[in-house]
N, C-alpha and C positions, 0 to 999 in steps of 0.2 A: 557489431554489438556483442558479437559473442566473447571476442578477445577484452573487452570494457569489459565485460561480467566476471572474467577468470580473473582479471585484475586487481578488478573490486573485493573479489571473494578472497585471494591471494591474500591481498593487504590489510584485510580485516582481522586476519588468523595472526598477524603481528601483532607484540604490544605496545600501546599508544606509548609506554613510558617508555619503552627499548627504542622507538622510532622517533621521539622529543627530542634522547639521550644523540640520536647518529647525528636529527639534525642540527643539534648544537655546536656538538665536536665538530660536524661539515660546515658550519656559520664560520667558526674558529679557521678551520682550514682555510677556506679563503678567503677569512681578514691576514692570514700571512702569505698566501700569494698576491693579494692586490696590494701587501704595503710591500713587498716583491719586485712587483712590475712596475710599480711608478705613478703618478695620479696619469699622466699623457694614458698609459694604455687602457683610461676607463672600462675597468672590471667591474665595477658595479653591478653589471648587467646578469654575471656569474650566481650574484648573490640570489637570484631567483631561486636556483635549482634547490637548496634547503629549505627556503619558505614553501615552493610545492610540495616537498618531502614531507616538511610538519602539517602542512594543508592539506592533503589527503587520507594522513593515518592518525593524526594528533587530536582532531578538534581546532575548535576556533580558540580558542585563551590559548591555549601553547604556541600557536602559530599567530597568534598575535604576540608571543612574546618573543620567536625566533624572531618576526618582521621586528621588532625592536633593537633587538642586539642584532641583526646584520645593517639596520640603519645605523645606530651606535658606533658600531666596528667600519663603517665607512668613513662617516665623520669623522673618528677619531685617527683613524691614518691618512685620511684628505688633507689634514691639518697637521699631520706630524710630518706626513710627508716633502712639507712645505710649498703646498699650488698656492700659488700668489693669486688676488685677487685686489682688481682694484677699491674694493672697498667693501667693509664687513656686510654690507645686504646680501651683496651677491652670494657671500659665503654662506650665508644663512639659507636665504634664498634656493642656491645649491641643493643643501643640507634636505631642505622642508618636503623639496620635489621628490628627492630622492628617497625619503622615509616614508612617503606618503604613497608612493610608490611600490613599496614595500609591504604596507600595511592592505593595500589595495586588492594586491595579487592573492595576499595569503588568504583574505577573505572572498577570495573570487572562488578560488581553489577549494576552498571548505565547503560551501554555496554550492559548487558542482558537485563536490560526492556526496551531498546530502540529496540533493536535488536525483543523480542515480540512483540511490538507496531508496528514495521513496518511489519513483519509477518501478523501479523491482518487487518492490512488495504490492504497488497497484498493480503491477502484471500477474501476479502469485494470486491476488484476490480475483482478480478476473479471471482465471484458469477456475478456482473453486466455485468461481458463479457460472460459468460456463458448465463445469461438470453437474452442476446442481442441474441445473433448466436441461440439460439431456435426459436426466434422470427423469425426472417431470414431465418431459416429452414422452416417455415411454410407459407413463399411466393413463390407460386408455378407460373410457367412462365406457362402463358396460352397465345396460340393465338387469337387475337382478333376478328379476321374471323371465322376461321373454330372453335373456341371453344375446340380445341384439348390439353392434355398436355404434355408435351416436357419430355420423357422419353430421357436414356442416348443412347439408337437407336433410338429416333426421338420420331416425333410427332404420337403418337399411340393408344390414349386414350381419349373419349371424357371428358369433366371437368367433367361431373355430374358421371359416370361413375368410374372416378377417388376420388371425393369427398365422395361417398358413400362407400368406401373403405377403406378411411381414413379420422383423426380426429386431430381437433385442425387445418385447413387447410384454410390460409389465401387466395384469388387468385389473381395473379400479374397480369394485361391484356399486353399484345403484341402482337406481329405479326411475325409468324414464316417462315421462308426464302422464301419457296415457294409461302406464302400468299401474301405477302409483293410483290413478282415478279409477279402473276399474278395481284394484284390493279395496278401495276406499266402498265402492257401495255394496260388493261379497260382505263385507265385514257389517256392512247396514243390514243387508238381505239375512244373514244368517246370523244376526243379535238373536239372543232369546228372547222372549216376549217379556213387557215387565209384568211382574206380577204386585196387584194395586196391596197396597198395605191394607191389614186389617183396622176397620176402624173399632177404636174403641168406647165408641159413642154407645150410647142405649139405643137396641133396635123398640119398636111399637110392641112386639110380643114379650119384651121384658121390661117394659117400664113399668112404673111405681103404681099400686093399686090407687 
């Protein structure tokens, strides 16, 4: 996997249009070695190696336009080269598999590197969610009273107690249920008293003669 990743990463730092441009000229190169060798030594099979080329570094439209011109450049020296065929289907026929073929691959090829490019980057988010939830793990719920920390049976440990036992340990402050209820009735217990409004009613010693 690692040597796929250097590769990926390699071919990336290419440009798609310097990589279009090779695999054209390599289209070109062997439509004159296969009009070369002959239709017998069925070269066709050659014309792969530039359609992965544009299928890896190009995108899909460029490498559906090499699979075009190496299906093209086949045909066109199949038939210049003179293979006899008993009758024009076949030669069609011929033609159709072999372009279709072409067009197949190049879109196989694109499908894969996109298909690893998003692999890699769902590995890259998983690495940042993984470091996250460590992070997280290491915020420990402390009561802010009693300094105790909040085991899955309760509050049972005091912080320092608990830190000296473990490492990498961030501390969360809060207030654990009981803490929390006893500030709650301190803070009843030592309200001030209200004191009643004066009314401003007429008392019986100052009403009206």
């Amino acid at each position: 996997m690692t040597a796929t990743n250097d590769a990926t990463t390699e071919s990336a730092s290419l440009s798609p249009r310097f990589m279009f441009l090779a695999a054209l000229a390599l289209s070109l190169m062997m439509g004159v070695v296969d009009w070369a060798s002959g239709y017998e030594f069925q070269f066709f099979v050659f014309y792969f190696i530039p359609i992965t080329l544009a299928g890896w570094n190009c995108g899909l439209a460029r490498t559906m336009v090499v699979s075009a011109l190496c299906g093209g450049l086949w045909f066109s020296i199949d038939v210049w080269s003179g293979h006899p065929y008993s009758t024009p289907f076949y030669a069609c026929w011929s033609a159709m598999i072999r372009i279709t073929s072409f067009l197949i691959n190049g879109y196989s090829v694109v499908r894969i590197k996109d298909l690893l490019v998003e692999r890699q980057q769902a590995k890259s988010e998983l690495r940042r969610a993984q470091t996250k939830i460590r992070t997280l793990e290491k915020l420990l719920p402390i009561c802010g009273a009693c300094r105790r920390v909040r085991h899955d049976e309760g509050y049972v440990q005091q912080v320092e107690e608990y830190l000296s036992s473990h490492t990498d340990a961030l501390p969360a402050l809060g207030h654990c249920m009981a803490c929390a209820e006893q500030e709650l009735r301190d803070a009843v217990v030592h309200a001030p008293p209200r004191v009643p409004a004066e009314d401003d009613a007429s008392s019986p010693s100052n009403g009206t003669a």
